[in-house]
N, C-alpha and C positions, 0 to 999 in steps of 0.2 A: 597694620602696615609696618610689623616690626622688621629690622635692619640687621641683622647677624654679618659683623666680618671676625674674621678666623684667621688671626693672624698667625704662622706657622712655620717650623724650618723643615728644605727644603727635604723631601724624601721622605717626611713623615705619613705621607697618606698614598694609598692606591688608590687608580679613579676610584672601583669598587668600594671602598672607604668613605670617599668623600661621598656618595652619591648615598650609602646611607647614611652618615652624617646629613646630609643636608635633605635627607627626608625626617628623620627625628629629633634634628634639632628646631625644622620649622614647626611642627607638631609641638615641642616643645614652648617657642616664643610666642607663637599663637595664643596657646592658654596660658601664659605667664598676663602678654596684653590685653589680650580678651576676652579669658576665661572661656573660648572656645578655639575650636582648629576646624574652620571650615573653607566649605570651597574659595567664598567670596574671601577668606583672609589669605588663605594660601597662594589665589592668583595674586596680591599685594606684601607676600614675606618672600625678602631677600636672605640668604644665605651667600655672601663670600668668602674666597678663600683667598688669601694672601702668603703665598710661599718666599718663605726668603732666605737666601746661604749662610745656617749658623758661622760658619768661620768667615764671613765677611761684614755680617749685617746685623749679628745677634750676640750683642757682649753681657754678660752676667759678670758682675764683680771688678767691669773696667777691662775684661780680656777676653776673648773670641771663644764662644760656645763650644769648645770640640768634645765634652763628656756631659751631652745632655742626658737624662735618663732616659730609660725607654719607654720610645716611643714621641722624645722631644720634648720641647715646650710650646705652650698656646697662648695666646693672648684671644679673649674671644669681646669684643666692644661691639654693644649692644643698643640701637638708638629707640627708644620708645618715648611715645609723647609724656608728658609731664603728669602723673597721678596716673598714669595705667598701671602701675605694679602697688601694691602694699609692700611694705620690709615681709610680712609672709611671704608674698609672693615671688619676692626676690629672692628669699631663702629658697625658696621651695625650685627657684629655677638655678640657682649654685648649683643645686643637690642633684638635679635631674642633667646636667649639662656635664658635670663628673661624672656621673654614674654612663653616661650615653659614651662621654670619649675612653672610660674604662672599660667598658664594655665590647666595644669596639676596636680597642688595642691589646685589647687581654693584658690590660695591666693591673696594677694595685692600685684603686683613685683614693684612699685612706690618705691621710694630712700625717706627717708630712710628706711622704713621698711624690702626691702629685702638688707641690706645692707651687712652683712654678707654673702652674695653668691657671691664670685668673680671669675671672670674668667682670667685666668694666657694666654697669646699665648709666648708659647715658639718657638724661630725660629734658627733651626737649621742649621746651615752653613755653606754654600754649600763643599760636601766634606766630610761634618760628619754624613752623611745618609747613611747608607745600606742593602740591599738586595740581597740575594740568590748569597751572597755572593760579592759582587759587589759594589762600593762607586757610590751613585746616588746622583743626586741635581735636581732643580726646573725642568731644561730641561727635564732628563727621567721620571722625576714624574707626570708629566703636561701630557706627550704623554702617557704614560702605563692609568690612570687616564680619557682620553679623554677630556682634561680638553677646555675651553675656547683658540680657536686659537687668540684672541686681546692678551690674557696673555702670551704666548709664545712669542710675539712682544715685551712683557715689560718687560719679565725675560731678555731677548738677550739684551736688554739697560741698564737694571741692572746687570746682567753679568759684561759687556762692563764698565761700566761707576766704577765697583767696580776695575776692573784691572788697569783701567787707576788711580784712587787715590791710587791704591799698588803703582805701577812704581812711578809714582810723588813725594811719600814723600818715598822712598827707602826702600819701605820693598823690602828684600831679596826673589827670586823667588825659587823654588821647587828645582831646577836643580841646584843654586850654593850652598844647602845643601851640606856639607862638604868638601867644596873649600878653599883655602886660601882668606882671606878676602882682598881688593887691597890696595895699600900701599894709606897711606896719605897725603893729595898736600900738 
């Protein structure tokens, strides 16, 4: 159920563009959060696009964009639940997310020239995800998703391994929410 917005100024994309953009880049966040791209995750992967007037909306340096390089600047903020990506795998969706909007624009996506295109992974956690009304985390995301069965192995160890450092250094659990606090040795 990953979330791609595309933030962008205004003129930089034809529909033609956007539309394979937001066919390889779902394909893309797909297997970054679930180590697959299939049906059940593509009917729940957003792609938006956000156009906005370099000279009115988009300042670089304190002053109004008007010599963006070609083909613009991007911001791309990406919301995935919390332990869906490893640092590989966020590398490995940097790499794939340049190489798609280079590809794309026929430009040069090499550092520095596409330096200005960054991509944000926001990870939301666990708990502060919902649907149809419902608080969901990596677990039912993975399964509705049909996501990669190694990653369900690694979410339950991440799970696991995040409760045991609550308990260990005393965060307070859900259930002694508004209890009296135990007296002090």
């Amino acid at each position: 159920m990953p979330l791609l917005r595309i933030t962008h100024q205004r003129g930089a994309f034809t529909e033609a563009q956007k539309a394979q953009l937001a066919e390889e880049l779902t394909s893309a966040i797909l297997i970054a959060e679930a180590g697959a791209d299939t049906p059940a995750g593509r009917s729940l992967a957003y792609v938006l696009f956000d156009e906005v007037d370099p000279k009115t909306s988009w300042y670089v340096g304190g002053k109004p964009d008007t010599t963006p390089p070609k083909g613009g600047r991007f911001l791309f903020d990406i919301a995935f639940p919390v332990g869906a990506c490893t640092l590989a795998d966020k590398t490995a969706l940097h790499e794939t997310i340049n190489r798609i909007i280079a590809n794309t624009l026929d430009v040069d996506g090499s550092f520095p020239q596409r330096a200005g295109d960054w991509v944000f992974v926001h990870e939301v956690q666990n708990g502060s995800w919902g649907a149809s009304g419902q608080t969901i985390g990596i677990r039912e995301i993975n399964h509705v998703v049909g996501g990669a069965p190694e990653r369900a192995e690694y979410f339950e160890r991440l799970l696991a391994a995040q409760e045991r450092v609550r308990e260990a250094h005393g965060f307070p659990s859900e259930e002694s929410r508004g209890q009296p606090l135990p007296a002090a040795a």
